[in-house]
C-alpha positions as a printed NumPy array, in Angstrom:
array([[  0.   ,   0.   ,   0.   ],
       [  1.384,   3.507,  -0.907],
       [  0.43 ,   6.27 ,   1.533],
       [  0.536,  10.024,   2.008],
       [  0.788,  11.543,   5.094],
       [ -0.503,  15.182,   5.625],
       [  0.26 ,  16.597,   8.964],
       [  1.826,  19.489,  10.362],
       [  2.312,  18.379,  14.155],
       [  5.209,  16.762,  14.502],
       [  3.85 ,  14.304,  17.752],
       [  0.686,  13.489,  16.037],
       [  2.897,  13.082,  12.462],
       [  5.208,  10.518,  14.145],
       [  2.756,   8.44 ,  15.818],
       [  0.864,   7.898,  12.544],
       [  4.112,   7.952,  10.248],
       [  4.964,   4.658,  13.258],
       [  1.139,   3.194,  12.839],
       [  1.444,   3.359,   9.19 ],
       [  4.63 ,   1.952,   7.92 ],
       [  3.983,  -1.265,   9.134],
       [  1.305,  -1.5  ,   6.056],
       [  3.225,   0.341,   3.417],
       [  5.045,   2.565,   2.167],
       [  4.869,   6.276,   3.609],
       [  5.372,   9.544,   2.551],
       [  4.865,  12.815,   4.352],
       [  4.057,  16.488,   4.091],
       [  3.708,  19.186,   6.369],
       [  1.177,  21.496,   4.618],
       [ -1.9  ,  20.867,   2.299],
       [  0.456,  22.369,  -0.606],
       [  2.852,  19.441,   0.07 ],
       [  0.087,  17.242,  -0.05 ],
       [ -0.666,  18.337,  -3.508],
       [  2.648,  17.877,  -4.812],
       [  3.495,  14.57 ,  -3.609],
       [ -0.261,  13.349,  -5.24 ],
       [  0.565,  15.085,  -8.099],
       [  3.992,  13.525,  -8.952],
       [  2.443,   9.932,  -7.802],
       [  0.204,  10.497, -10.919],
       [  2.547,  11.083, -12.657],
       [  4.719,   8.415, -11.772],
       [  1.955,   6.016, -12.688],
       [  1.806,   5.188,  -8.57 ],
       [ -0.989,   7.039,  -7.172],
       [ -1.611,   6.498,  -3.602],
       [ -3.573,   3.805,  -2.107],
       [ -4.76 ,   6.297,   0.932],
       [ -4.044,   9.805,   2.369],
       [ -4.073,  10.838,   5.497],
       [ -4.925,  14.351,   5.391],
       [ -5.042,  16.479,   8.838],
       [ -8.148,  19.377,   8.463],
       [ -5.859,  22.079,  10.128],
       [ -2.579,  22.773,   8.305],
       [ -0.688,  25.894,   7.048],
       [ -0.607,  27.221,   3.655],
       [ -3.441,  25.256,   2.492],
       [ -5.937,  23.275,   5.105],
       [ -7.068,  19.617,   4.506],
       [-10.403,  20.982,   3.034],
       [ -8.672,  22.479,   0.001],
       [ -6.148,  19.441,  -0.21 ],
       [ -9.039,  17.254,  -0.325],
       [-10.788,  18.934,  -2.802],
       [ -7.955,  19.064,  -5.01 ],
       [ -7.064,  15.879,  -5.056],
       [-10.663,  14.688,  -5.89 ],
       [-10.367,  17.523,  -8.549],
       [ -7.196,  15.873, -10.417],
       [ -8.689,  12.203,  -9.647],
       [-11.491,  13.495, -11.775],
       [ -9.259,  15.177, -14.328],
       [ -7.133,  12.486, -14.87 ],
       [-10.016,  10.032, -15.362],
       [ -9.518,   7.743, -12.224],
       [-12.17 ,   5.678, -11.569],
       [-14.244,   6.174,  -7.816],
       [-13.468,   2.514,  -7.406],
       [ -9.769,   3.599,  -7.912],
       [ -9.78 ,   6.738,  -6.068],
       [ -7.442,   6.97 ,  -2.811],
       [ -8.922,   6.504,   0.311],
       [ -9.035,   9.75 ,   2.352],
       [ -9.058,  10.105,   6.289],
       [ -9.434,  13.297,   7.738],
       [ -7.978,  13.416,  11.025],
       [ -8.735,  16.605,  13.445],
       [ -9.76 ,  17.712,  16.669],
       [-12.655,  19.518,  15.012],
       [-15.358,  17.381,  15.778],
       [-18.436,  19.923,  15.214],
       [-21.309,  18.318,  12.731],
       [-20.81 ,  20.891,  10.13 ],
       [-16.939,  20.159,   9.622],
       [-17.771,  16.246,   9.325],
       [-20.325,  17.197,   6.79 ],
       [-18.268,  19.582,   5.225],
       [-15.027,  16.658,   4.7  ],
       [-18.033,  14.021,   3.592],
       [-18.961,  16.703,   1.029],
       [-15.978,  17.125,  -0.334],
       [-15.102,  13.338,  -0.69 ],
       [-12.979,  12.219,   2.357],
       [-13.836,   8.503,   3.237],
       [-13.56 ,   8.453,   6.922],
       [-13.567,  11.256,   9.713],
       [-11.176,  10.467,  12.286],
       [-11.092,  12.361,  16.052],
       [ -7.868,  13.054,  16.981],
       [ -6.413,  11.983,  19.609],
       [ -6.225,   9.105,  16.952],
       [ -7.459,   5.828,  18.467],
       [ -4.92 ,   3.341,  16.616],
       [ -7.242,   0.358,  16.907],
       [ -9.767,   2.328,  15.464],
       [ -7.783,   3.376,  12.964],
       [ -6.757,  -0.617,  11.767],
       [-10.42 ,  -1.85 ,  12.25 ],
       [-11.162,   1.181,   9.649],
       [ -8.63 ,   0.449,   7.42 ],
       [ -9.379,  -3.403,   7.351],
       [-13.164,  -2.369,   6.869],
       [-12.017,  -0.625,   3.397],
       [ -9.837,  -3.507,   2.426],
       [ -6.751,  -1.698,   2.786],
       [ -5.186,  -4.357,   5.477]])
């Protein structure tokens, strides 16, 4: 599994950078800019990512406009929904309108932060990622 990593605290970073390598191969970004670039040059690599772990509240450009971007060049470069990475949101913004809001703009799963990491595996085995 290939995996971006979008997160701009470094605690909360290395605990999920720790979680995650275990099922793949990782990448990480700091900003929702980052996060762009690295999708981008996966596409173009012909190795998109498998899922992205995008955190709502991030300099330069928040997880909301990441997110929506990526869906946008998904859609531009003719990927398939089945094909489409797999996007959790993780914050500590738990009001209705900002899970609505991520849903809206095509994340997969919400996740609360503090991350609960056996939540997190039961979600990713639950969208056949593990």
């Amino acid at each position: 599994m290939r995996i971006l990593i979008a997160e701009d605290d470094f605690a909360s970073r290395k605990v999920i950078l720790k979680f995650l390598s275990v099922y793949g191969e990782c990448d990480v970004t700091v900003d929702g800019m980052e996060a762009i670039d690295a999708f981008m040059m996966a596409l173009e690599e012909d190795n998109p990512y498998d899922l992205i772990c995008l955190d709502v509240m991030m300099p330069i450009m928040d997880g909301y406009q990441a997110l929506s971007n990526i869906r946008k060049l998904e859609k531009e470069n003719k990927i398939p929904p089945e094909k489409q990475a797999k996007v959790i949101m993780t914050t500590a913004l738990n009001e209705e309108k900002n899970v609505k809001k991520a849903f809206e703009l095509g994340c997969t799963v919400y996740c609360a932060k503090p991350i609960d990491m056996d939540g997190l595996k039961s979600t990713l085995q639950k969208l056949g990622l593990i």
